[in-house]
C-alpha positions, 0 to 999 in steps of 0.5 A, spaced: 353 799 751 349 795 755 347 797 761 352 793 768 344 790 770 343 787 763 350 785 762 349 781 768 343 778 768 343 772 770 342 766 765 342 760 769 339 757 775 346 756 778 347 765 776 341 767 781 344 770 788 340 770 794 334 767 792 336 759 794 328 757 796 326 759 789 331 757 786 330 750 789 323 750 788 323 751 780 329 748 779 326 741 781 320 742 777 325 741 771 329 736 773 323 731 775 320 733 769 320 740 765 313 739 770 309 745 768 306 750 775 302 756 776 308 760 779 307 768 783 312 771 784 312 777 788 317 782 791 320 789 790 321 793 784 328 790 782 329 783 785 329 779 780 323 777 778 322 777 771 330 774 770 327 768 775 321 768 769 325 767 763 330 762 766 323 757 769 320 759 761 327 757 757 328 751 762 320 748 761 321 749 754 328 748 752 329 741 748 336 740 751 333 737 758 335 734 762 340 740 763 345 741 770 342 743 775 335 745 771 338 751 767 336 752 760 342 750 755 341 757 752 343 753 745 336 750 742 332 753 738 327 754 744 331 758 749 335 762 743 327 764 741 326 766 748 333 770 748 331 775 742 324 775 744 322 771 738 318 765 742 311 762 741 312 758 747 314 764 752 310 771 752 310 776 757 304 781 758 305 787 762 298 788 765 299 796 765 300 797 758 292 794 757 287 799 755 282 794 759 281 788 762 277 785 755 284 786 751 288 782 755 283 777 757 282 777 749 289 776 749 290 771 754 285 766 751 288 767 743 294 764 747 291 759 750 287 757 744 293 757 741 298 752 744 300 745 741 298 738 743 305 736 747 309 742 747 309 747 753 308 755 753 309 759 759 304 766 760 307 771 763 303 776 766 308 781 771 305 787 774 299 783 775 297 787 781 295 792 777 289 787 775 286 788 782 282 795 778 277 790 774 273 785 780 273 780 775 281 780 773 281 775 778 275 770 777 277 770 770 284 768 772 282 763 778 278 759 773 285 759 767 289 756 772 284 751 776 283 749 769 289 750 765 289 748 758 295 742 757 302 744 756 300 752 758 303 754 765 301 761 768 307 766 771 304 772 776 309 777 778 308 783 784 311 787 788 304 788 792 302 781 794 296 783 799 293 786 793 292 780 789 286 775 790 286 770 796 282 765 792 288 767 785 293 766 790 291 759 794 292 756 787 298 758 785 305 756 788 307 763 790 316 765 791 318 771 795 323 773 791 327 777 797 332 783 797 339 780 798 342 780 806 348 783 806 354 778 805 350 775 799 349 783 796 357 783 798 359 777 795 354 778 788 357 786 788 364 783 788 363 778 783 361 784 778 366 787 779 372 782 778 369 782 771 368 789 770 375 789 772 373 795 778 377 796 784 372 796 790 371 795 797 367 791 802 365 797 806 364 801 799 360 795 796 356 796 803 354 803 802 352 800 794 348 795 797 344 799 801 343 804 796 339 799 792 336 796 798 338 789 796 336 788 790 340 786 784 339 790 779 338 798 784 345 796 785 348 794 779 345 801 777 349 804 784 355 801 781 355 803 775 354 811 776 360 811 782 365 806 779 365 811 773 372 814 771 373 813 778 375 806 783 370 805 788 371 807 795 366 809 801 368 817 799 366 816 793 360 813 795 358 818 799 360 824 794 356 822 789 350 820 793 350 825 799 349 822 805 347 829 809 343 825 814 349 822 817 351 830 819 344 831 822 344 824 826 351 826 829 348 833 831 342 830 833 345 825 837 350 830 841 344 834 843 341 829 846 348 826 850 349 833 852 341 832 854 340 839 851 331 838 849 331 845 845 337 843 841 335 837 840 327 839 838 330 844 833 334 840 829 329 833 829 323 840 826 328 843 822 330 836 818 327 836 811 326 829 811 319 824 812 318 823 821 317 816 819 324 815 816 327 820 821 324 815 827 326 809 823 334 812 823 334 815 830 333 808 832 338 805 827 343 809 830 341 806 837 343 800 835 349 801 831 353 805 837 350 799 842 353 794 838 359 797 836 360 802 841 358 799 848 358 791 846 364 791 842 360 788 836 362 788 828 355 788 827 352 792 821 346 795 822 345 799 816 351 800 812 351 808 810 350 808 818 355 804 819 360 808 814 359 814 819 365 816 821 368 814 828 370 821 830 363 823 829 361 816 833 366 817 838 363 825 839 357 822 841 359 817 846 364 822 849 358 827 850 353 821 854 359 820 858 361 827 860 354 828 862 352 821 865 358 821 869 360 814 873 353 811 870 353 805 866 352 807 859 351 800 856 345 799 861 342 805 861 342 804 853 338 798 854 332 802 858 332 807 851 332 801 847 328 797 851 322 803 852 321 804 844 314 801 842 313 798 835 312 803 830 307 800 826 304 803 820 298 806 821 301 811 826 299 818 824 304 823 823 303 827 830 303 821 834 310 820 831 312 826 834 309 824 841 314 818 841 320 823 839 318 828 844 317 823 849 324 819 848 328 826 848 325 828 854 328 821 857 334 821 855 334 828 857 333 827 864 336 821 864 343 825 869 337 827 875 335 819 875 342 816 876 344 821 881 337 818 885 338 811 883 343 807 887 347 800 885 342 795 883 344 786 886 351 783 884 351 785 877 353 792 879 358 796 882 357 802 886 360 807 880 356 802 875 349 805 877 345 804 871 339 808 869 332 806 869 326 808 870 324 811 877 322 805 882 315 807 882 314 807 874 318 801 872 315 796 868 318 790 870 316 783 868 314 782 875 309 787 875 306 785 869 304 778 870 298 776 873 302 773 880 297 766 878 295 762 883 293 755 885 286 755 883 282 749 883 280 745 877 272 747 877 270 743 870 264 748 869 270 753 866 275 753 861 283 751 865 288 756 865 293 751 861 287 750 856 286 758 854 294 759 854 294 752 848 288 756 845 291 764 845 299 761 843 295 757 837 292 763 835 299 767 835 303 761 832 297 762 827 299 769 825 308 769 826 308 762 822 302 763 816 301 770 816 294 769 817 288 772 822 281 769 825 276 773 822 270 768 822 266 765 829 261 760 828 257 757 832 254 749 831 248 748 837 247 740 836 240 741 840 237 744 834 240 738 829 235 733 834 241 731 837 239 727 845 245 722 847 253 723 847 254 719 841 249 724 836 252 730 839 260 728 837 258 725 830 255 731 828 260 736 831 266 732 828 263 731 822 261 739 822 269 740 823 272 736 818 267 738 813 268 745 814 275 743 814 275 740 807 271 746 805 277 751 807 281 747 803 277 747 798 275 756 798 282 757 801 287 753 800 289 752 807 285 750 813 286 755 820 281 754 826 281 753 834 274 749 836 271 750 843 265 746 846 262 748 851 254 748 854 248 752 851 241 753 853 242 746 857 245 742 850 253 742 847 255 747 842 262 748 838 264 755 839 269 755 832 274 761 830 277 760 823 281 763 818 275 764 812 274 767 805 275 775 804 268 778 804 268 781 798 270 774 795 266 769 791 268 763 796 266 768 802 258 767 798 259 760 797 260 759 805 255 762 808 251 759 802 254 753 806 252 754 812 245 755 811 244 748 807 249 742 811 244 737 814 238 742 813 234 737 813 236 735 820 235 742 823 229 743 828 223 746 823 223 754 825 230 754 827 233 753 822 238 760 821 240 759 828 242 751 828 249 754 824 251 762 826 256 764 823 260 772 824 265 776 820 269 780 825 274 783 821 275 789 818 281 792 814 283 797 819 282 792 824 286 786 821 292 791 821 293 791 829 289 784 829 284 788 833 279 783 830 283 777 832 284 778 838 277 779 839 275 772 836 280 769 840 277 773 847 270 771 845 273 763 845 275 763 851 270 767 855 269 761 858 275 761 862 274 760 870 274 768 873 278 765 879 283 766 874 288 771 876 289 772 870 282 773 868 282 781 868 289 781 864 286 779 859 280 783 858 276 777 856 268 779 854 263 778 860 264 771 863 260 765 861 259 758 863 262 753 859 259 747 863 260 739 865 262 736 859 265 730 863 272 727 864 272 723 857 270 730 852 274 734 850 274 741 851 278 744 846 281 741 839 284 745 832 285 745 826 291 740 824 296 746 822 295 749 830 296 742 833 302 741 838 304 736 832 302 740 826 306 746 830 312 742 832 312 741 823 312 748 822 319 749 827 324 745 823 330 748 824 331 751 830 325 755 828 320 755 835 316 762 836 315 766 841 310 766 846 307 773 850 303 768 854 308 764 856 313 770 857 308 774 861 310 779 857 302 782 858 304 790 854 306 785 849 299 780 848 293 785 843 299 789 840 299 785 832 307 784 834 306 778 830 305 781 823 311 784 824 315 777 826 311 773 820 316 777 815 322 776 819 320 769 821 320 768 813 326 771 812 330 767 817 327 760 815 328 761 808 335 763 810 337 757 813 333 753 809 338 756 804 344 754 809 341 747 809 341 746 801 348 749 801 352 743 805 347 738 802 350 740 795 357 741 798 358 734 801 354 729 796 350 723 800 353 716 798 361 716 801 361 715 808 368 721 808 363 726 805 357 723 811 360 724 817 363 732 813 356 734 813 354 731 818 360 735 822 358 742 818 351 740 820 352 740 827 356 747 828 350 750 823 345 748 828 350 752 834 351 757 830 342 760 830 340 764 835 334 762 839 327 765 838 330 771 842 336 773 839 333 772 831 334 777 826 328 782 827 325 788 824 322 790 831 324 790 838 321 783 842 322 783 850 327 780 853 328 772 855 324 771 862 331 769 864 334 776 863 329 780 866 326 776 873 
C-alpha cells in the first residue's frame, strides 16, 4: 500500500498548503500563457519542492490549457505521461546520481537538442547544490538559462540555496518553499486525516507538526507510524517519540527557581544532547512559561514544549515564587530574556557554555538583588519589587546612547542626519535583501582631467549610473551608497556596493571594468589610481557582517568628530570630507536604498528596524540582521499570502463584495504587529518608548 506522503501528494496548484507565494507566481505564468521560466526552488528536505515541479511541468505542457487556476487537467495525454514517468516533455535529473559533471551535461545537451519547435520541456534538475563540486557546473548552466534554447524552461531544486552560484541564481526566478506555520500544518494534518478516517487532536497534530519541522511529507510519515492501530492523541505522540528532554527541561528548570547552581550544572553536563540545541530549548521554555504562565497568553512556542504537562509548568513557577517571595516574577523574567545575546552560529561550543554558566548564575542570585533593590516609579507596588540588574551595572538605553547635542553644522564634515541615512540604508540593505557591502571604490575626478563643476558631476553620475547598469547586468540587482567628498584638493566618489563573488567570472569582469571605462580620459601615469576598487569581504567575516560595517565606517569617515556620537561608532581616523557647496550633494544611492525605493520595500506595514535611530548602540555591529532577513521574508510572504486570500474571497466587480473586502482588509491591516512585536527567531530590544 502507498505511502500517507504519496497518497496525499498534491496534483493541483489549488492542493499545495502554505506555500501561497509560489503558488501565485507559477501559477500566474500558466494562466497568462503556459509562459516558460527558469525556476529554483529552494527549501528543507521534505517541503515540497519536487510536487511543486511536477504540477508547474504538467501545467506548462498540458493540452487542456486554460485550466482553473493554473492546475494541470491530469486527463491529456501530457500530464498522464508526466504522471507514470513516460513524458518526453518532462525529465528529472538527480545531480548526485552522476558520475561526473561530463555525464550530466552530456544529458543536458541531448535533451535540449531534442526538443520540438512549438512544444514546451520542462529540465528538471533537483539536488542541484551537489553541482557546487565541479567549478564549471554553473558557467555551463549560466550560459543554458541566459540563452535557453525555445520551448525549453530549467527547474533547480536545493535545500542549500548559498551554495548555488550568485551569478546562476540572478538569472533565475527563485521561490522559498517554507516549512509550514503552525495553523496552516493543523488545518493540512486535519485534512489527511478526515480522509483517512483518523481520529486526532489539534494538540497531538501540533506535536506531529513539530516533529516534522513543518514540512508536509515529515509529518505525513509522523501521522502515519502514530495513527497505527491506535487513535492520535498527544499520549500517543509522546509514547512513540519519546520526548525525555521535556522531563530534563522540567528538572532544569526547578533547579534553577530553587537558585540551586550545583544541581543546575549538573543536570545541563549530564544532558546527552548537542549544547546548541540544549541553549535553544532553555530559551524556548523561557518564552513559553512567560507567555502562558505570567502573561496569560495562548501562544505556541513550540509544540512539544507546549504539550508539557501543566503540573510540571506549574512545579516550576511555584519553586520561582517560593524563592523569589514578594518579587515581580513577570519583570524579573523579562530581565532574563532580555540579557540573552543572539546565538549565532559561528559560536563555538565552550562559548556556548560561558553564556549557560552566566545565565545560571543570574538567575541564582537573583533572591540577593530583590532583596537590595527597592520599588521602582509608578509601575510598582512595594511588594512588587522587580529584579534588575544592580544599578551600577544596568544597561539602560539611556546609558547607551550618545547624549547628542546641538552641534553646529560645519560643511567641511559629514552631518549627523547624513550618516544616520547612510548606516540605516546599509542595514535596511541586509534585513530587506539579505545582502552585504563587500566592495569600496574610489572614482578621483582630477585624474580624468576633470577643472570645473560641471565636468566634475557628468563624469561622477555618468560613472554611478554605469556601474549601475553593470551590476544588473553581473548580478541581477544593483546596491550602493555613494559619498563625494574632497581629495587632494578635487572631488572624489567615495562608493561601497554589493558586487560579484570573488571567485566568480563577473568579479573578473568587473575589475576588467574598472581598468578601462574612459581610460583614454584618465591622466597618463595615473591610470590604476583614477578608479581604485577594494574587496573587503571574507566568508568568516560576512557571517557577523564585520566587513560590512567596515565598508559602512569607512564612508562615513568623514563624519564631524564633534559629534557626540562620533566614538560610538568607532569610525576609522577622521578625514576632512570638504566644502562641496550649498548646491552638491553630499550623499546619494542606489535607487533600491532611496527613501522612495525603501518605502516600496515596506508594503504591508513591513517597516524595518533601526538600531541607529532606537539608540539601541549594543545592537549596531552585531549582524542581527541576517537573522531579521529570514524572518522579515517569512512574515511578507505570510501576509502576502493573507492579501491573496481576501482578494479571492471577495471578487472585484460587485460593490457588495468591494466594500467586504475592503472591511476584511481594513481588520487584516489591525491585526499585524509593528516592527517590534513581528514574529522573530532572535531577541530585538525593546521599543524607545518602553524602555526610557
Amino acid at each position: 500500500m502507498e505511502s500517507l506522503a504519496i497518497r496525499h501528494r498534491p496534483k493541483g496548484f489549488e492542493r499545495v498548503a502554505g506555500q501561497g507565494h509560489a503558488v501565485e507566481f507559477l501559477s500566474q505564468l500558466i494562466i497568462e500563457g503556459q509562459i516558460c521560466r527558469n525556476i529554483l526552488l529552494y527549501g528543507a528536505i521534505g517541503s515540497g519542492k519536487t510536487t511543486l515541479a511536477r504540477i508547474y511541468a504538467k501545467a506548462l505542457t498540458c493540452e487542456q490549457q486554460p485550466f482553473p487556476g493554473g492546475s494541470p487537467c491530469l486527463d491529456c495525454k501530457s500530464c498522464r505521461d508526466i504522471g507514470a514517468g513516460e513524458a518526453t516533455n518532462f525529465h528529472e535529473l538527480d545531480a548526485p546520481s552522476y558520475e561526473n559533471f561530463v555525464q550530466l551535461k552530456s544529458k543536458i545537451d541531448s535533451l535540449a537538442l531534442g526538443a520540438s519547435k512549438g512544444w514546451r520541456r520542462v529540465i528538471f534538475i533537483d539536488e542541484a547544490q551537489s553541482l557546487a563540486r565541479y567549478p564549471q557546473s554553473f558557467d555551463y548552466l549560466l550560459k543554458k538559462v541566459e540563452e535557453p534554447n525555445e520551448g525549453i524552461s530549467y527547474c533547480f531544486a536545493t535545500t542549500a540555496f548559498e551554495k548555488i552560484s550568485p551569478a546562476l541564481r540572478s538569472r533565475l526566478h527563485c521561490l522559498e518553499i517554507r516549512p509550514l506555520i503552525l495553523p496552516d500544518c493543523i488545518k493540512y494534518l486535519e485534512r489527511i486525516a478526515e480522509a483517512e478516517n483518523i481520529k486526532t487532536s489539534p494538540d497531538a497534530l501540533a506535536l506531529i507538526a513539530a516533529l516534522g519541522d513543518g514540512q508536509p511529507r515529515n509529518m505525513l510519515h509522523v501521522l502515519e507510524v502514530v495513527s497505527r492501530n491506535a487513535d492520535v492523541t498527544v499520549d500517543r505522540v509522546r509514547q512513540i517519540y519519546n520526548f525525555g528532554y521535556t522531563e530534563i527541561l522540567t528538572r532544569y528548570f526547578i533547579a534553577l527557581g530553587q537558585g540551586d547552581f550545583r544541581r543546575q550544572t549538573e543536570i545541563f553536563f549530564q544532558w546527552n544532547e548537542d549544547a546548541r540545541e540544549k541553549v535553544r530549548l532553555i530559551q524556548v521554555l523561557m518564552l513559553s512559561l512567560y507567555y502562558k504562565e505570567l502573561c496569560g497568553l495562548s501562544l505556541t512556542i513550540d509544540p512539544v514544549i507546549a504539550s508539557m504537562a501543566p503540573s510540571d509548568r506549574a512545579q516550576i513557577i511555584t519553586a520561582f515564587r517560593e524563592r523569589l517571595k514578594e518579587a515581580n516574577l513577570k519583570s524579573f523574567w523579562e530581565g532574563l530574556i532580555q540579557a540573552w545575546p543572539v546565538i549565532t552560529s559561528d559560536l563555538s561550543e565552550e562559548s556556548l557554555f560561558i553564556l549557560i554558566t552566566d545565565f545560571q548564575r543570574r538567575v541564582s542570585a537573583a533572591s540577593e538583588i530583590v532583596e537590595h533593590v527597592p520599588p521602582e516609579g509608578p509601575f510598582f507596588s512595594p511588594t512588587e519589587a522587580a529584579w534588575r540588574p544592580p544599578v551600577d551595572k544596568m544597561t539602560t538605553r539611556q546609558q547607551r546612547r550618545g547624549g547628542r547635542s546641538e552641534v553646529g553644522k560645519d560643511p567641511r564634515y559629514l552631518t549627523y542626519d547624513q550618516v544616520k541615512d547612510l548606516f540605516n540604508a546599509a542595514s535596511f540593505l541586509t534585513q530587506e535583501y539579505g545582502c552585504q557591502f563587500n566592495i569600496r571604490v574610489t572614482v578621483r575626478s582630477r585624474l580624468f582631467g576633470c577643472d570645473t563643476k560641471s565636468e566634475v558631476s557628468k563624469l561622477l553620475s555618468g560613472f554611478a549610473h554605469a556601474f549601475t547598469d553593470r551590476l544588473n547586468k553581473w548580478i541581477g540587482h544593483s546596491h550602493w551608497l555613494c559619498v563625494q567628498e574632497f581629495e587632494d584638493g578635487a572631488v572624489c566618489s567615495r562608493i561601497i556596493a554589493v558586487g560579484p563573488q570573488p571567485d566568480s567570472r563577473e568579479f573578473k569582469m568587473m575589475q576588467k571594468w574598472f581598468s578601462n571605462w574612459r581610460k583614454n580620459e584618465r591622466t597618463a601615469g595615473q591610470e590604476e589610481q583614477a578608479i581604485t576598487a577594494d574587496l573587503t569581504s571574507t566568508q568568516k567575516s560576512a557571517r557577523k557582517m564585520k566587513s560590512h560595517w567596515d565598508s559602512v565606517r569607512w564612508l562615513c569617515a568623514g563624519m564631524n568628530p564633534a559629534e557626540p556620537i562620533y566614538k560610538r561608532l568607532v569610525l576609522p581616523k577622521s578625514r576632512q570630507a570638504g566644502d562641496l557647496g550649498s548646491k552638491r550633494r553630499r550623499h546619494s544611492a542606489s535607487e533600491s536604498l532611496t527613501p522612495s525605493g525603501m518605502a516600496d520595500a515596506m508594503q504591508h506595514e513591513m517597516e524595518p528596524l533601526s538600531a541607529f535611530d532606537d539608540e539601541a548602540w549594543d545592537h549596531l555591529y552585531n549582524g542581527w540582521e541576517l537573522q531579521e532577513f529570514h524572518d522579515r521574508q517569512k512574515e511578507k510572504g505570510q501576509r502576502q499570502a493573507d492579501i491573496h486570500a481576501i482578494s479571492r474571497k471577495y471578487p472585484r466587480g460587485d460593490q457588495e463584495q468591494d466594500e467586504k473586502r475592503k472591511r476584511e482588509y481594513g481588520e487584516l491591516l489591525k491585526s499585524w504587529p509593528d516592527r517590534y512585536r513581528r514574529p522573530r527567531s532572535w531577541y530585538a530590544w525593546h521599543p524607545p518608548d518602553e524602555v526610557d
